[in-house]
N, C-alpha and C positions, 0 to 999 in steps of 0.2 A: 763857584757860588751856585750855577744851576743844578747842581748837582747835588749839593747840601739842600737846595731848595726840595730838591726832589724826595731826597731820603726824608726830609722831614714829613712832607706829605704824605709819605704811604706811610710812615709809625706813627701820623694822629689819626689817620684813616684805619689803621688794623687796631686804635686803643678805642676809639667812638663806635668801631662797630657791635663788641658786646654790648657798651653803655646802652645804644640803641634799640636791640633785643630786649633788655631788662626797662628802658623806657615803656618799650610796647607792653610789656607784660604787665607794668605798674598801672597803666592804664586799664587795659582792656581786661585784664583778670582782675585783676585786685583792686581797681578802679568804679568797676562795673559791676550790679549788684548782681544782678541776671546771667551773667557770664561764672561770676563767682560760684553762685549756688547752684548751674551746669555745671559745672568744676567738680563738684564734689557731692554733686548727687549721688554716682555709681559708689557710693562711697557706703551706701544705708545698705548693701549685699555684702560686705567686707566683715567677715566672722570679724576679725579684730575690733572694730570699730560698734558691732553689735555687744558682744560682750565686755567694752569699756561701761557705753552707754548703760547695759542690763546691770552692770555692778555700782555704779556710780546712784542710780534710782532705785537698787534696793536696798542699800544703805539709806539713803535719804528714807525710803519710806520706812524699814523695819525700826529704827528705834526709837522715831513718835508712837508708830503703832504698837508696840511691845511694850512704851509705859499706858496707852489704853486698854490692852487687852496683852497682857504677858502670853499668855497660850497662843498665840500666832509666834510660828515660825518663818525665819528669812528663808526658809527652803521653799517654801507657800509663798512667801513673797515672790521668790526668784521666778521660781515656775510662772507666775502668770507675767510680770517683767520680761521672761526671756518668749515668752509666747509674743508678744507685743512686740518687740525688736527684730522676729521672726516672719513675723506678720507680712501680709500684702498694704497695711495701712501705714507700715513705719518709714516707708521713704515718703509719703508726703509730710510727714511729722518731720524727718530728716528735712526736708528743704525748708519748714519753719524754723526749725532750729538754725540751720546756717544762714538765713536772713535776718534773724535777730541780730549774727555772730555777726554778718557782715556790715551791720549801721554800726555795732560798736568800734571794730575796727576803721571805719569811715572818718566815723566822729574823731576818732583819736588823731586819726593822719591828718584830719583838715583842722586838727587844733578845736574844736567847739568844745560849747561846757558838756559834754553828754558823758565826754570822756573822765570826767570825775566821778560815774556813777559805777566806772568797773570797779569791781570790790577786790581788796587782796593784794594790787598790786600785778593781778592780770588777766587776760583778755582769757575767755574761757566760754565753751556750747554753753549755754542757758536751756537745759535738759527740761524746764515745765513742761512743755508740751508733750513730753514722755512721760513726766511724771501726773496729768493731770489723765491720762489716759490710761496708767497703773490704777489709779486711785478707782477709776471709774470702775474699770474690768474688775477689780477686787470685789468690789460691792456685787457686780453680776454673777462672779463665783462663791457668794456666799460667806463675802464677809463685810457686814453692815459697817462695822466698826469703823472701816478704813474712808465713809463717807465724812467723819469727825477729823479727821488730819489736816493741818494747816496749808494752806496754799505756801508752799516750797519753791526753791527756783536750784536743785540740784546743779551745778554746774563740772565742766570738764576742761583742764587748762591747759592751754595752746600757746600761748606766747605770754611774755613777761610785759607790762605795761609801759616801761621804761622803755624797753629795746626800740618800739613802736616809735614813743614820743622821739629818740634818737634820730631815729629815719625819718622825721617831719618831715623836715627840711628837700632833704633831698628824694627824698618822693613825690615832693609838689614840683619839683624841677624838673625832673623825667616826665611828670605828666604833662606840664607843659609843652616839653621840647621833644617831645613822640615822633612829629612829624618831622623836625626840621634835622633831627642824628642819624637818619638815616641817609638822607640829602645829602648833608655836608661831612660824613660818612664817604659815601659814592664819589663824589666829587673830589674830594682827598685823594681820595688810590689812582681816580683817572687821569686826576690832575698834575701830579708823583711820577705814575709811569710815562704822562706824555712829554714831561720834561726832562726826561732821563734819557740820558746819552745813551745807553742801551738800555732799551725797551723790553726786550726779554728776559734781563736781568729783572727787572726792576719788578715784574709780572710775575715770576717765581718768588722775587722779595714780598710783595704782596698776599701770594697765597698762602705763604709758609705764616705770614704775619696773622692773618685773620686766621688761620687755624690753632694757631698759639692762641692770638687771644679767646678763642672758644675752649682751648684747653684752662687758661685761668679763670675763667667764668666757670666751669665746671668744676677746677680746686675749691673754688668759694661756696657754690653750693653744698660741698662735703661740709666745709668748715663752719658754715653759716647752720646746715642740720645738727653738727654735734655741739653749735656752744650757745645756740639760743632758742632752743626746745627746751621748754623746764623738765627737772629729773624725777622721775618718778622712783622711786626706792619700792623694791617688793610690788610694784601694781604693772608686771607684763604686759597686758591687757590692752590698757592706758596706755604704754611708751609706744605700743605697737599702732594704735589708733593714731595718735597725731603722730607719729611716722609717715603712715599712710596719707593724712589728710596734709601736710606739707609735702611729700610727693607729689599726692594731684594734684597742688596748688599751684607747684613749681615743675610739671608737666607738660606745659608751653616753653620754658626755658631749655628743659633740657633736651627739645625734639629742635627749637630753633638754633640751640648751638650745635648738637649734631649737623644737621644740614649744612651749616654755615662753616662748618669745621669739614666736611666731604668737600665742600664749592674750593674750599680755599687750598685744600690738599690738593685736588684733581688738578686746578686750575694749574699751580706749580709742579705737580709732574709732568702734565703736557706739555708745558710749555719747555721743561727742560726738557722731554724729551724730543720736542720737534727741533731745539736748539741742537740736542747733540744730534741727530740727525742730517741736519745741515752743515755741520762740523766734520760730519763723518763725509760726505758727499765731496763735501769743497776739496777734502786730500790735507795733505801737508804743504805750507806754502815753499815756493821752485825756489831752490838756490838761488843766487847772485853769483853769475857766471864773471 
């Protein structure tokens, strides 16, 4: 029985400790507006993510403008578009933009009315602020026209609206229970191995467990990137930008499952190997004379 007692303890303790990790993260990144938008600052230097944005607002701008004034070209657009994504001014505009992104993603997880206002069916950069800063520079370079253009809200799509509402649930439970999976995590394994008839078994069973489980937290990240990123068809550019921007996002996950996957590796080679060590020393046990 103590011993069953034991194995159980170190398999809920190596299943709650990814939970744990993806608890922190639900909080403190994706929880946290200020951490979010750190997150994915370095993101406004990222050619991919420069030329989604540059394509995405000159489309929006070129073909109001072109029924005002036909003889303006999207090449004329672009140029001054990609001058501005180029710019020294585009990552403050970047961090407006992903502060926007991040009250609507907020709103959706804590369930408020705000979340009815994503249009489409999904959660997407709210590019104005790029575009209200094209519109401007247009006019500086010499084309008045583009001061007539309607206030636009060009957007760029990152997750499906549904997927979101999906994870309500269980997003406000991780953010809860942040502090306490880790605890009762710990407590689990130590608890496992102090009850087990051999302890150095059970320590190798533990390592080998929490390294596993950072290996399936890792399978899910693969899986989780390829089937709820919407598909872009023909737009490069685009798949490549929220590629990236779900990288950085999930950048904390997959440095704290590394680490936690070395702890748990290391832990159970040493330990077998001071066991065989000691196995080696003791000899073969003496006949019975």
């Amino acid at each position: 029985m103590r011993r069953m007692i034991s194995v159980i303890f170190v398999v809920l303790g190596c299943v709650l400790a990814p939970i744990a990790l993806v608890a922190f993260w639900a909080a403190d990144v994706v929880g946290d507006a200020g951490r979010y938008v750190e997150t994915v600052a370095p993101l406004a230097e990222n050619p991919a993510v420069q030329d989604a944005v540059a394509d995405r607002v000159t489309v929006a701008i070129t073909d109001p403008l072109q029924e005002l004034d036909s003889s303006v070209s999207d090449h004329s657009v672009h140029v001054v578009v990609d001058r501005i994504v180029s710019g020294e001014g585009f990552p403050a505009l970047w961090r407006r933009v992903n502060q926007v992104t991040h009250r609507r993603v907020h709103a959706i997880l804590a369930g408020r009315g705000e979340a009815a206002a994503v249009r489409g069916g999904t959660v997407g950069l709210d590019l104005s602020p790029v575009y209200e800063t094209a519109r401007t520079g247009m006019v500086e370079v010499g084309m008045p026209v583009a001061a007539r253009l309607p206030g636009l809200h060009p957007t760029m799509d990152l997750l499906f609206t549904r997927d979101l509402v999906r994870v309500r649930t269980v997003h406000a439970w991780l953010v809860r229970a942040k502090g306490a999976l880790p605890i009762l995590a710990a407590v689990l394994l130590v608890t496992g191995t102090l009850l087990a008839r051999d302890r150095q078994c059970a320590l190798i069973g533990a390592g080998l467990g929490l390294a596993g489980g950072m290996v399936v937290l890792a399978v899910v990240l693969v899986v989780i990137r390829g089937l709820f990123l919407p598909d872009f068809p023909g737009d490069g550019s685009q798949a490549e930008a929220v590629a990236a921007i779900f990288d950085a996002l999930t950048g904390f996950l997959r440095i704290g499952l590394r680490v936690l996957f070395a702890v748990g590796l290391v832990l159970a080679v040493t330990v077998f190997a001071v066991r065989q060590t000691r196995l080696s020393r003791a000899g073969p046990p003496e006949a019975d004379v």
